[in-house]
C-alpha positions as CSV (number, residue, x, y, z in Angstrom):
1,X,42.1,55.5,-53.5
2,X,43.4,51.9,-53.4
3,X,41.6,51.7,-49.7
4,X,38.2,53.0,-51.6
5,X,38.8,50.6,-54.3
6,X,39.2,47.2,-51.6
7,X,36.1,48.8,-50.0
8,X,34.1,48.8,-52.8
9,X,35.4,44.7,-54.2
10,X,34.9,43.5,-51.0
11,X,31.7,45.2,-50.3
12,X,30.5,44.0,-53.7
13,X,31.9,40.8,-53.1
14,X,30.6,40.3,-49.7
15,X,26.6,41.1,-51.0
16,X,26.8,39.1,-54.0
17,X,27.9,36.3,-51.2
18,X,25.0,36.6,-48.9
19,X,22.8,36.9,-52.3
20,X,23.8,33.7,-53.1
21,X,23.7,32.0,-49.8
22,X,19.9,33.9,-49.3
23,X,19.2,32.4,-52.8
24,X,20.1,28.8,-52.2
25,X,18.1,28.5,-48.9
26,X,14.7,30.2,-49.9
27,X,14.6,29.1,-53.7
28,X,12.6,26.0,-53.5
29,X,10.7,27.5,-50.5
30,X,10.4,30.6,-52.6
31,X,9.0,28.8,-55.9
32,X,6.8,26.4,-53.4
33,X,5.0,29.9,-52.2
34,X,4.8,31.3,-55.5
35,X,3.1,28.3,-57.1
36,X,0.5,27.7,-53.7
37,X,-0.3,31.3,-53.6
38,X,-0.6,31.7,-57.4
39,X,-3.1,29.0,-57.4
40,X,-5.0,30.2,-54.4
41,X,-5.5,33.2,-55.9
42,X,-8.1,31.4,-58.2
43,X,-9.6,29.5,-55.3
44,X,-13.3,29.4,-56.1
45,X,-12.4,29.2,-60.1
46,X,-10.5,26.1,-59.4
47,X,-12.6,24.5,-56.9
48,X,-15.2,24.8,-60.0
49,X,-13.4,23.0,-62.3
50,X,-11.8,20.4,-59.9
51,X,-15.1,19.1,-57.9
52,X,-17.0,20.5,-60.6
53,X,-21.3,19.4,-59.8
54,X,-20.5,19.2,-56.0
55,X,-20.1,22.7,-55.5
56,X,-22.5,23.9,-58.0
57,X,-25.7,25.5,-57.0
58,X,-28.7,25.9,-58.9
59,X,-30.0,29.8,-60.2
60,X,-32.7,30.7,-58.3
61,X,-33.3,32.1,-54.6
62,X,-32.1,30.9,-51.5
63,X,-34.0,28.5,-49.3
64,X,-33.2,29.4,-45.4
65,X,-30.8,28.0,-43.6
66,X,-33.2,25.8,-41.6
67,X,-34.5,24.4,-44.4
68,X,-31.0,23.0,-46.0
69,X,-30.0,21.9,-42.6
70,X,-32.9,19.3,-42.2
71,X,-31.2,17.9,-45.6
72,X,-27.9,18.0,-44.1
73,X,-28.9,16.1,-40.6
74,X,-31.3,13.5,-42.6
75,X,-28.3,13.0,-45.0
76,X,-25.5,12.6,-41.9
77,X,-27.4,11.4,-39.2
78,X,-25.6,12.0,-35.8
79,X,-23.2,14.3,-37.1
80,X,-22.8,17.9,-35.6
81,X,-22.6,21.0,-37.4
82,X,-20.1,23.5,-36.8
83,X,-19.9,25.8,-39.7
84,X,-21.9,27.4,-42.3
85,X,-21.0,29.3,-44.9
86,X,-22.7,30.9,-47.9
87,X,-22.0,30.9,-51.0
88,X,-19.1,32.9,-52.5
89,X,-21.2,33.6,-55.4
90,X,-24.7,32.6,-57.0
91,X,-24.2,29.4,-58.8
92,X,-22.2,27.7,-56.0
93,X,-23.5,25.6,-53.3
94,X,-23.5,26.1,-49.4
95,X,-21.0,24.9,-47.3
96,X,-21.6,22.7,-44.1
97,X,-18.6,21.6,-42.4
98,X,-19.8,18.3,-40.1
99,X,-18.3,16.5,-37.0
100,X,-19.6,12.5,-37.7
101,X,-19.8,11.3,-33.9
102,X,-16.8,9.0,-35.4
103,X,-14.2,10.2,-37.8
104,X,-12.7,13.1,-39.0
105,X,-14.6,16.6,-40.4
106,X,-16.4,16.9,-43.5
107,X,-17.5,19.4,-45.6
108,X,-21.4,18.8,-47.2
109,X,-22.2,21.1,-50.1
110,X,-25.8,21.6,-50.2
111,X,-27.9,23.4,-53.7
112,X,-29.2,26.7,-51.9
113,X,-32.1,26.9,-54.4
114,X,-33.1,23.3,-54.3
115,X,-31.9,21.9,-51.1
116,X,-30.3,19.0,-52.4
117,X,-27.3,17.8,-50.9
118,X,-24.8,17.4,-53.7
119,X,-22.3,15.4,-51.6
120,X,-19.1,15.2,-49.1
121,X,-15.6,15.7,-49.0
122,X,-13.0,15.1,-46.1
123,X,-12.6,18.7,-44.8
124,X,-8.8,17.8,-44.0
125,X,-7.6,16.9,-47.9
126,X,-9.9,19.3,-49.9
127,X,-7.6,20.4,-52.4
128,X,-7.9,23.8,-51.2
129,X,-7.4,23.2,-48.0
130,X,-4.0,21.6,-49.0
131,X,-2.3,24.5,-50.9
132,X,-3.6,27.1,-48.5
133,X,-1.6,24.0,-45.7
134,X,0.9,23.6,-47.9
135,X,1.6,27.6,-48.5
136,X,1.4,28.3,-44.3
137,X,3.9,25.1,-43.8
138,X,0.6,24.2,-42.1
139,X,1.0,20.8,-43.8
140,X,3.9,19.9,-41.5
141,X,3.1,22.1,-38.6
142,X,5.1,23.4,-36.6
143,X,8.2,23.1,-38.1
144,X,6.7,23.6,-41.7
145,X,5.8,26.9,-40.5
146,X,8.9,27.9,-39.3
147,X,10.7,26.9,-42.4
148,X,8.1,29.3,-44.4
149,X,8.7,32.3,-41.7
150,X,12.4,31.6,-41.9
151,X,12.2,31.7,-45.7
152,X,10.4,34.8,-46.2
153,X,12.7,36.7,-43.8
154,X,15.4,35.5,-45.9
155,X,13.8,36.6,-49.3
156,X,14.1,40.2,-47.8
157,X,17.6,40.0,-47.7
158,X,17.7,38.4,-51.2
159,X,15.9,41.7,-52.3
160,X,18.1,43.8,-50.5
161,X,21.6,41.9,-51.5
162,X,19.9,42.0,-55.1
163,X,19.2,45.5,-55.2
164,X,22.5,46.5,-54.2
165,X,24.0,43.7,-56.7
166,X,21.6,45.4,-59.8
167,X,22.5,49.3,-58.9
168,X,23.8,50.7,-62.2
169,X,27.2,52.2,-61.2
170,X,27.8,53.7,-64.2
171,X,26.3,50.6,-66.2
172,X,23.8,51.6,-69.4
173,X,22.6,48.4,-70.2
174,X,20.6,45.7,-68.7
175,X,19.1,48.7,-66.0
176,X,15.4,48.4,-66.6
177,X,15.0,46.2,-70.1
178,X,17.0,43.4,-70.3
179,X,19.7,43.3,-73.0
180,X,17.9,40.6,-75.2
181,X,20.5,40.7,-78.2
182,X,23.3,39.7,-75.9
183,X,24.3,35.9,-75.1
184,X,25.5,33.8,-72.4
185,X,26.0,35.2,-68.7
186,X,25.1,38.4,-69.2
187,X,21.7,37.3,-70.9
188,X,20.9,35.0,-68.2
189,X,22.2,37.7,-65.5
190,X,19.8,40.5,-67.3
191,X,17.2,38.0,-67.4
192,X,17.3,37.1,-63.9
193,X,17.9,40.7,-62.2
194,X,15.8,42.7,-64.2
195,X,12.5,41.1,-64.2
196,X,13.7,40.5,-60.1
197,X,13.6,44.4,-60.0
198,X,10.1,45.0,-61.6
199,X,8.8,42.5,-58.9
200,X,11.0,43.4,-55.9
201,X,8.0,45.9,-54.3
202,X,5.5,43.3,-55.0
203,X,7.8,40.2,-53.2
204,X,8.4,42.7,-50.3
205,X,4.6,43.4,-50.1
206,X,4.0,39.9,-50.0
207,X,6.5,38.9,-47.5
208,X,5.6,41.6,-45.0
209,X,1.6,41.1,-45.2
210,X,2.1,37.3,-45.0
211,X,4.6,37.6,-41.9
212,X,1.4,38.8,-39.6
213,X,0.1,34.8,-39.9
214,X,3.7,33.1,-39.5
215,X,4.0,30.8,-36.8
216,X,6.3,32.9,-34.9
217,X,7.0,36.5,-35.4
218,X,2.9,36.9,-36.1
219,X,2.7,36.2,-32.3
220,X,5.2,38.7,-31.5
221,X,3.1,41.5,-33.6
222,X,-0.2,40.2,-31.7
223,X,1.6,41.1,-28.7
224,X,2.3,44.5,-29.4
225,X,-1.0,44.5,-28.8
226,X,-0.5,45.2,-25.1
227,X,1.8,47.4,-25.2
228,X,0.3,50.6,-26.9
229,X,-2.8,52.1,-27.3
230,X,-2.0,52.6,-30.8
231,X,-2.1,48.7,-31.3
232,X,-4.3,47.4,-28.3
233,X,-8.0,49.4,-28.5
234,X,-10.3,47.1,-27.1
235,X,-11.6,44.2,-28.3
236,X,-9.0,43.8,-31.0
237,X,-6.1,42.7,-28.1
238,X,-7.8,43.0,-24.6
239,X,-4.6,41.3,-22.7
240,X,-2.4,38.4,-23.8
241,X,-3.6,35.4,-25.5
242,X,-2.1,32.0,-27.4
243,X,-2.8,31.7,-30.7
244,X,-6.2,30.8,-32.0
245,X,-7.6,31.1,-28.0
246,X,-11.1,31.6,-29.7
247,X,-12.3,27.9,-30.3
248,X,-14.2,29.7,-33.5
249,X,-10.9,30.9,-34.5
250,X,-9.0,27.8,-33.5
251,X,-11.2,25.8,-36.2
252,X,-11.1,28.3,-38.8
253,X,-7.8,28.9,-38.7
254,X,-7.1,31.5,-41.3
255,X,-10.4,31.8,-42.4
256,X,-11.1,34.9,-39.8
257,X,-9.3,38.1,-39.6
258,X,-6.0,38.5,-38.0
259,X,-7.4,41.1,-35.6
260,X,-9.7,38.4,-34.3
261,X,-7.5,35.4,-34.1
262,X,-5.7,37.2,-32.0
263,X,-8.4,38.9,-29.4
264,X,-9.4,37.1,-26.0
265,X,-12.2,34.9,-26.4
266,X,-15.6,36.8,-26.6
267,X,-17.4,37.2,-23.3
268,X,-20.3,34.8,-22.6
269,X,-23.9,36.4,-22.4
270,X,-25.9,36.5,-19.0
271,X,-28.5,34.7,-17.7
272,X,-31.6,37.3,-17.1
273,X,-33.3,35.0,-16.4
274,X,-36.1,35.4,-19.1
275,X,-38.5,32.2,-19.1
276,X,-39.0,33.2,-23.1
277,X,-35.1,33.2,-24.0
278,X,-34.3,30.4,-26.0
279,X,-31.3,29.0,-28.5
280,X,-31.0,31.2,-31.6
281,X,-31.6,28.9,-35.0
282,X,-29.7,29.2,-38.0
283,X,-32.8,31.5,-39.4
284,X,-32.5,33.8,-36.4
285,X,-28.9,33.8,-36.6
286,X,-29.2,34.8,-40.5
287,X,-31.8,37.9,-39.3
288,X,-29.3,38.8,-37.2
289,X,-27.2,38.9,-39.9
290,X,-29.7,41.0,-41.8
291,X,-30.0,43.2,-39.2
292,X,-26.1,44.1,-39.4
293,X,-25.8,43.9,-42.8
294,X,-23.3,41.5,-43.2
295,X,-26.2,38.2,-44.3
296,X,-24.6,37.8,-48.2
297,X,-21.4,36.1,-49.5
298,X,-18.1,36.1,-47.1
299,X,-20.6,35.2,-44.2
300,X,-19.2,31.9,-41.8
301,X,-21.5,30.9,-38.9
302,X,-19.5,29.4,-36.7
303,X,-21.2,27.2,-33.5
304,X,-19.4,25.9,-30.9
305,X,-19.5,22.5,-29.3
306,X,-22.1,20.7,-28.1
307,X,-22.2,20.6,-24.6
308,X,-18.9,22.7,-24.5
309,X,-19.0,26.7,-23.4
310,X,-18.6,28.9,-26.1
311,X,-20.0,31.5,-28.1
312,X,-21.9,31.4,-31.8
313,X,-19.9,33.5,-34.0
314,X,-20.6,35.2,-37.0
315,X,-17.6,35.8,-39.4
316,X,-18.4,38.2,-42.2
317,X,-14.7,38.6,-44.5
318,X,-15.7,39.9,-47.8
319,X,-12.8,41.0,-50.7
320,X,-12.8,44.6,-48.9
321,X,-11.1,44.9,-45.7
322,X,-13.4,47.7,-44.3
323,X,-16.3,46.0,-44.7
324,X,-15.0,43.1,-41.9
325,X,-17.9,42.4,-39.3
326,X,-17.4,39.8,-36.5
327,X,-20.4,39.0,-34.3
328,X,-20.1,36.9,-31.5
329,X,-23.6,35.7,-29.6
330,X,-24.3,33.9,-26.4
331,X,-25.7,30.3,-27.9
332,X,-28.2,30.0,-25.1
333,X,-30.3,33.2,-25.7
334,X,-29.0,34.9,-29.0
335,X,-27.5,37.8,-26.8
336,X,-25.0,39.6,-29.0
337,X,-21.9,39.8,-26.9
338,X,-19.4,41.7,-29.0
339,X,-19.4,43.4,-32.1
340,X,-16.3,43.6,-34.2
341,X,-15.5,45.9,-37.5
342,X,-13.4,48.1,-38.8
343,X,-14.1,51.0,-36.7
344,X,-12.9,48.6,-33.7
345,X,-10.0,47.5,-35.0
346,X,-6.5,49.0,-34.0
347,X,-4.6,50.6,-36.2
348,X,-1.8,47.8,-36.6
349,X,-5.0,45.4,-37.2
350,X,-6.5,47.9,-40.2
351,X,-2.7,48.0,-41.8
352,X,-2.6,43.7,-41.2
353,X,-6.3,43.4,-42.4
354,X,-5.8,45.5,-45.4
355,X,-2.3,43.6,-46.2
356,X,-4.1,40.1,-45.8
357,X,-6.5,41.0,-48.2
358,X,-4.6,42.7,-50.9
359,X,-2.3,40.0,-50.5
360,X,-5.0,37.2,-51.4
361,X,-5.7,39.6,-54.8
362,X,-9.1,40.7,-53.2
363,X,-8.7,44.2,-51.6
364,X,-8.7,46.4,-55.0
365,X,-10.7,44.1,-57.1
366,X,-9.6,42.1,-60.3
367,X,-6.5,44.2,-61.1
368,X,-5.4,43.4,-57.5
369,X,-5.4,40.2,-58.4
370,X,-3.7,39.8,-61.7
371,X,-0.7,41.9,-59.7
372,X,-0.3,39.9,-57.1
373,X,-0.6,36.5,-60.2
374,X,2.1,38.3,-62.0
375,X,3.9,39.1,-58.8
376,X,4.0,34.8,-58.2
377,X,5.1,34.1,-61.8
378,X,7.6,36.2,-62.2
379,X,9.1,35.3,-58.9
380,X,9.0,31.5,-59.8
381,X,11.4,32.6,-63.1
382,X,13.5,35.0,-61.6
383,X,14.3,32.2,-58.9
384,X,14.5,29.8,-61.4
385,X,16.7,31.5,-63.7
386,X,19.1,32.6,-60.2
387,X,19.7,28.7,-59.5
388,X,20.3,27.9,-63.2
389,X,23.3,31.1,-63.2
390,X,24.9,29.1,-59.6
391,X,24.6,26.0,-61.6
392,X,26.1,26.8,-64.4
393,X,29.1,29.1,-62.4
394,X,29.7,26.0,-59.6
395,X,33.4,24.5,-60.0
396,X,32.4,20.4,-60.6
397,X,29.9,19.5,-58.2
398,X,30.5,21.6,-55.4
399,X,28.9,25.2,-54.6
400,X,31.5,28.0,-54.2
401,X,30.9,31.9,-53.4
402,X,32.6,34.7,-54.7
403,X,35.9,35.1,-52.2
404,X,36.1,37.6,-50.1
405,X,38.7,40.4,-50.4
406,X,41.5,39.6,-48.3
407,X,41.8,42.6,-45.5
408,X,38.1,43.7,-45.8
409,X,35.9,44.1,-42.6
410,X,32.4,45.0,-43.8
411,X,31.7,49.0,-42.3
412,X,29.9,49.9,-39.6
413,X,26.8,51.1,-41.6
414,X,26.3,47.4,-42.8
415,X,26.6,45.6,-39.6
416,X,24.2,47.9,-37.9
417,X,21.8,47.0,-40.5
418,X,22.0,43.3,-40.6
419,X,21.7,43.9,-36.8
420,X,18.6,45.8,-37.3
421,X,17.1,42.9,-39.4
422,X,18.1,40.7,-36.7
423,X,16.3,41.8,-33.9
424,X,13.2,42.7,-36.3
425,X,12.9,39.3,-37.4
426,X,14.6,36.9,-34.1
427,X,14.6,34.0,-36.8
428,X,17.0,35.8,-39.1
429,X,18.7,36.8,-36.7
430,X,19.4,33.7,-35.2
431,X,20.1,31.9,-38.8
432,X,22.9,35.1,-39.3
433,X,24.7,34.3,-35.9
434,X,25.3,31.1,-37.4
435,X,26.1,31.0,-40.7
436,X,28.6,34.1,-39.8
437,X,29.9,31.4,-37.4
438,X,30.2,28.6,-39.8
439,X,31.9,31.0,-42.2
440,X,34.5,32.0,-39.7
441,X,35.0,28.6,-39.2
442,X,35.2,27.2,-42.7
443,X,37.7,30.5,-43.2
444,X,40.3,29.3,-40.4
445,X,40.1,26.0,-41.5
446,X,40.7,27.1,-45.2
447,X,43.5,29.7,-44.3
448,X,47.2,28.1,-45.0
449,X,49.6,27.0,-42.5
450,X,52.2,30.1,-43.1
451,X,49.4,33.0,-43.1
452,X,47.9,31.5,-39.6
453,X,51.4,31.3,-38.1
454,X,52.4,34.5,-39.0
């Protein structure tokens, strides 16, 4: 009985110790996510309001592409296009994203109805552009986006070591409404874990479907991709490739789907030697479009370099996952040279695909995106209110854990978990090896003179 009893303390203490350790590391990383991802959420809403008549668009039909990009090269002389995209909705302009022969990227936003070009913005600091760098840890790449991968591991164990912290055991109150009438700790404790337990599925869903674009273990799962054919059906992951290999994919960064980041770079057409071929314009390249079905909002046109090899590609990602087309063409002739969409991808890259876009509130419409809002601001409370409760427990100004129970050896069932986490995510892993070591350490240091001796 007393053996059960030391089992059960120091298990309980022993969680509520990781809990804190978990909450302390990931907190500001945590509320940093929440906030970016919150706001991203409303990215075309925002974008209104913030750059308000420079990426408006007048009602009315759409001139062609040709047409607006004789307004772009009289209004940018010299600079080369590499991107198109169309406009998320009607209302909104077109986006051009420019190379000038000297400085850095811009984006143009040209009226689709009128032709106008409303203006220019460094491509680098639009404020978009920022959150969504900000949100990757793109904004101080690489080690910004191992800090974010290393975080959201972490807030898996917070879930875990809060779950276990929140079980009832006998408890009535403050299980699935907090216990508003009462005061002080257990207000703040209530507060904090309940509300942590509504979200806890959401935080999980948003950890694992953002872990497929970390810096490290999203390269790990692209790799799987040679492994089975459950994960490698060509052309989602035809042999092994670095990140971003696609030059189109390289410049859009996140802006194609997962499964395509991670393919081998689309083969170039042949040369059939047809006296009549010649370089697909933007207008053919929008019939071609047509022709597939994929020539409305969500479509990118992506063209490579000049006087570089490379492919044209056309990136259709609308809000629905299924409806993904990728369409890669040989600049020289207009050859199609692969066709991407959901009935090519793998099934890992139909599970990522679907996760990405649920994740950015777009998958199941406008309730999707509410849930995955309240998801983000309940997350930046519950964190929040976690860090006031260790505040407000510290002794003076230095941060203590609950002790551990002398004589208690966490079981067997426990290790082979953490273990488990460990080799699933090598960055928590690694990050356990050591603070287990530092603890050791900090423990034999701590431990007095007559109990090492004896």
């Amino acid at each position: 009985m007393e053996e059960d009893r030391l089992n059960r303390a120091g298990l309980y203490r022993t969680m509520w110790r990781w809990h804190m350790y978990a909450g302390l590391f990931v907190a500001p990383v945590l509320i940093l996510l929440a906030v970016t991802g919150g706001l991203y959420l409303y990215k075309n809403e925002i974008e209104s309001l913030w750059y308000g008549d420079l990426v408006a668009g007048s009602a009315g039909p759409s001139m062609p592409l040709s047409r607006q990009q004789t307004a772009v090269e009289a209004a940018f002389p010299g600079a080369e296009i590499r991107q198109v995209s169309l406009p998320p909705y009607e209302g909104r302009a077109s986006e051009w994203r420019l190379q000038p022969a000297d400085g850095d990227s811009l984006t143009a936003f040209v009226d689709p109805a009128t032709g106008a070009v409303n203006g220019s913005i460094a491509s680098d600091f639009r404020l978009m552009k920022v959150l969504a760098d900000i949100h990757g840890g793109d904004i101080v790449a690489p080690v910004g986006g191992y800090i974010v991968e290393l975080a959201a591991c972490w807030a898996l164990v917070l879930l875990a070591t809060g779950i276990y912290l929140w079980w009832p055991r006998g408890r009535r109150g403050g299980i699935l409404v907090p216990r508003l009438g009462s005061r002080g700790r257990q207000l703040l404790r209530d507060l904090h874990a309940v509300p942590a337990v509504w979200n806890a599925a959401i935080v999980a869903f948003l950890v694992l479907s953002g872990l497929p674009w970390s810096t490290f273990w999203g390269q790990q799962l692209a790799d799987l991709g040679t492994l089975s054919s459950v994960t490698a059906p060509s052309p989602n992951f035809e042999s092994h490739v670095e990140p971003a290999h696609d030059s189109h994919a390289q410049a859009a960064g996140r802006d194609v789907p997962w499964s395509i980041r991670h393919a081998a770079e689309a083969p170039h057409g042949h040369d059939h030697g047809l006296a009549s071929a010649r370089p697909p314009g933007l207008d053919d390249l929008m019939a071609i479009a047509g022709a597939n079905g994929i020539d409305r909002a969500g479509l990118r046109i992506f063209l490579p370099k000049a006087g570089e090899a490379g492919t044209i590609m056309l990136s259709y990602v609308p809000d629905a996952a299924q409806e993904q087309r990728t369409i890669n063409l040989d600049p020289a002739t207009g050859e199609i040279t692969r066709n991407v969409g959901w009935n090519e991808y793998s099934p890992l890259a139909r599970v990522v695909e679907f996760g990405t876009m649920a994740h950015m509130g777009r998958q199941l419409g406008e309730p999707n995106r509410i849930l995955m809002l309240a998801g983000c601001i309940l997350l930046v409370l519950t964190v929040a209110l976690g860090v006031t409760m260790w505040w407000r427990r510290r002794p003076g100004a230095a941060a203590s854990a609950m002790q551990a129970v002398p004589g208690y050896r966490l079981g067997r069932g426990v290790i082979a978990i953490a273990v488990a986490l460990g080799l699933l995510f090598p960055l928590l892993g690694a990050s356990l090896v050591l603070i287990v070591a530092v603890e050791a350490v900090l423990a034999a240091v701590a431990r007095p003179p007559s109990s090492a001796n004896a």
